[in-house]
C-alpha positions, 0 to 999 in steps of 0.5 A, a space after each residue: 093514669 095521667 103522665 106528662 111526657 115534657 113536665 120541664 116545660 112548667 118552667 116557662 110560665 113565669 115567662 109573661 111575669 119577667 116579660 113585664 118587670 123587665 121589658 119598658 113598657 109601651 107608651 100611649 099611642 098619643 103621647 101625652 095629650 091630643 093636639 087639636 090645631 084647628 081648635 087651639 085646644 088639647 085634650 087632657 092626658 086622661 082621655 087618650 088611654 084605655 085600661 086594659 080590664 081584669 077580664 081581658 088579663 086572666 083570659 091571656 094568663 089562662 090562655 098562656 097556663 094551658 099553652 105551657 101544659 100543652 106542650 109538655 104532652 099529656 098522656 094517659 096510660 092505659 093498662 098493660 097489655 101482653 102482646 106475642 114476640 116471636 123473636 123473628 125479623 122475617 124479610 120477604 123478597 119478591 121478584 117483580 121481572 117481566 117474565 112474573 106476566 105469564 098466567 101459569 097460575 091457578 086462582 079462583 078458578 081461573 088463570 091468574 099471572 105469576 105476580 098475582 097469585 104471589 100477592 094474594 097468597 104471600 098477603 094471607 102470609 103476612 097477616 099470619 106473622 103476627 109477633 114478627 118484624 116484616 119487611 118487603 124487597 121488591 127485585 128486578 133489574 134492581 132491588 129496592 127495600 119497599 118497606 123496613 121491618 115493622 110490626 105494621 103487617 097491615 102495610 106490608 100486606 097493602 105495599 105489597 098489593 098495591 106493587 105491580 110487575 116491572 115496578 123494580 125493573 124487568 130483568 132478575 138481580 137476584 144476588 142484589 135482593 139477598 145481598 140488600 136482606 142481609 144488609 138490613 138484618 146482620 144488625 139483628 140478633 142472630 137467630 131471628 135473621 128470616 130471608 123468603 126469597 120469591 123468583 120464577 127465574 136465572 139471575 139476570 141483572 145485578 151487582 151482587 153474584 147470587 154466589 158471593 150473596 149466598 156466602 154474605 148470608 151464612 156469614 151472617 147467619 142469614 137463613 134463607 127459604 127460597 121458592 121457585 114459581 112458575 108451572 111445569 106444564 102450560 097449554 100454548 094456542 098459535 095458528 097452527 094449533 095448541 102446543 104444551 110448553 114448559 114456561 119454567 125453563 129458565 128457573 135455577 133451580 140449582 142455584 135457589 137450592 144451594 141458596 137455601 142449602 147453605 144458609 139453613 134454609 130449604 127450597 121449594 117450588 110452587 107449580 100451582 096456588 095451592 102449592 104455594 099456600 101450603 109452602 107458607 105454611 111449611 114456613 110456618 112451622 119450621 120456624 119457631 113459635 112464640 116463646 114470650 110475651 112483651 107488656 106494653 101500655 097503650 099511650 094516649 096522648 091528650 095535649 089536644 085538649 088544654 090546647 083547646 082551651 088555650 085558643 078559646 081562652 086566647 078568643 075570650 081575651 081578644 074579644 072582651 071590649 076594652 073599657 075606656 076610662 071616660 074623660 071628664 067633660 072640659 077642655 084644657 087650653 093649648 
């Protein structure tokens, strides 16, 4: 159905009504005759003024009528629509330090970089939320909040994509990360209160201890998955020949488990994609599914169309020609 959003606004169109019972009018713009010197004649006071046409004034008052209902938005209502609510309010706190570079990964069978492999995965992830608030963290020396909680999964998946390692620095604030999570969700309901929490590594930068953030998190009810990555195993080539090493030496993963211990949470650790993919999909689970719907009308709003037609009648007032009342033929002396 058909809704005006400012309907008060109909009070201006007496607006033009008051303009001309209360403002003086204008004068002729030559007086009240036209002086001819050289001739010694005038031209009679009927000659110098133009009637403004009937035409010309209900295209202007047209013109007007459709501006006021412009601006007190048109909006059509569609139908309601039941759209899921989980009643989550998930955050999602990627590390972007310099050791994410290090292609331990498997994807598309291929070796990929840490940061890839979360970007491809943690997007089918968020794509899957549908019904939950997401939001995006990106952590490194600092944490940034990249994207508030939104319904807009589509641009968290592409802010996401689009970011790049060393973006937030190259050293690991892990403390900082959780501590700005908390921030943005205490204000929340308690139970939808959703940290995942993605690092490779030991909390190197930053304000916030990782401990103190911990402690943040639980007083508020925060509950926090986090996931170490990184493989255990990784094949070295040198000049004296290949090596296996173990490019997760430095991941806490004392720490990321007492993290998620304390809050509610759990801990996981992601060697490979596939790893990873069946991590969210833990997730999944463990959180709890949809337990309503919310009914909402699509609202579509229409003030585009009277203000068309007010600048086309606004185009049709200016372009009628002014009629001229024709002096009679004669001249009058000066």
């Amino acid at each position: 159905m058909l809704e005006l959003a400012w309907p008060w606004m109909f009070a201006l169109l007496p607006l033009p009504l008051l303009a001309m019972l209360l403002l003086p009018r204008a004068r002729g713009l030559f007086g009240s005759a036209l002086h001819l010197p050289h001739l010694g004649v005038q031209l009679p006071q009927q000659a110098d003024t133009s009637a403004v046409p009937n035409t010309r004034r209900l295209f202007a008052l047209l013109a007007w009528c459709l501006l006021v209902a412009a601006a007190a938005r048109p909006q059509w209502l569609g139908p309601p629509e039941d759209v899921a609510r989980t009643g989550r309010d998930l955050l999602l706190a990627v590390d972007t330090s310099g050791s994410m570079s290090i292609e331990d990964m498997q994807l598309g069978g291929g070796a990929v970089p840490r940061f890839a492999a979360i970007q491809a995965i943690a997007s089918d992830f968020i794509e899957r939320r549908k019904g939950d608030r997401v939001g995006l963290i990106l952590f490194g020396t600092r944490a940034y909040l990249l994207v508030p909680l939104t319904f807009d999964l589509k641009t968290v998946g592409k802010q996401l994509l689009d970011s790049t390692i060393g973006l937030a620095g190259r050293e690991t604030a892990i403390g900082d990360a959780v501590g700005l999570a908390v921030k943005r969700l205490r204000d929340r309901p308690q139970e939808q209160r959703v940290l995942v929490l993605l690092t490779d590594g030991v909390n190197t930068s930053g304000e916030l201890d990782p401990a103190k953030a911990t402690d943040l998190a639980a007083a508020n009810h925060v509950r926090i998955y986090t996931i170490g990555v990184g493989a255990d195993r990784m094949r070295v080539d040198s000049l004296f020949g290949s090596r296996t090493v173990n490019p997760s030496a430095d991941l806490d993963e004392p720490m990321l488990t007492a993290m998620a211990d304390k809050t509610g949470g759990r801990y996981f650790r992601a060697r490979n994609s596939e790893e990873l993919a069946g991590i969210y999909r833990v997730i999944d689970t463990l959180e709890p599914a949809a337990d309503a719907k919310q009914s909402l009308r699509p609202i579509e709003e229409w003030y585009w169309m009277p203000l068309a037609m007010a600048l086309a009648a606004a185009a049709l007032a200016f372009g009628v020609p002014a009629l001229r009342v024709r002096a009679r033929p004669g001249i009058a002396p000066a």
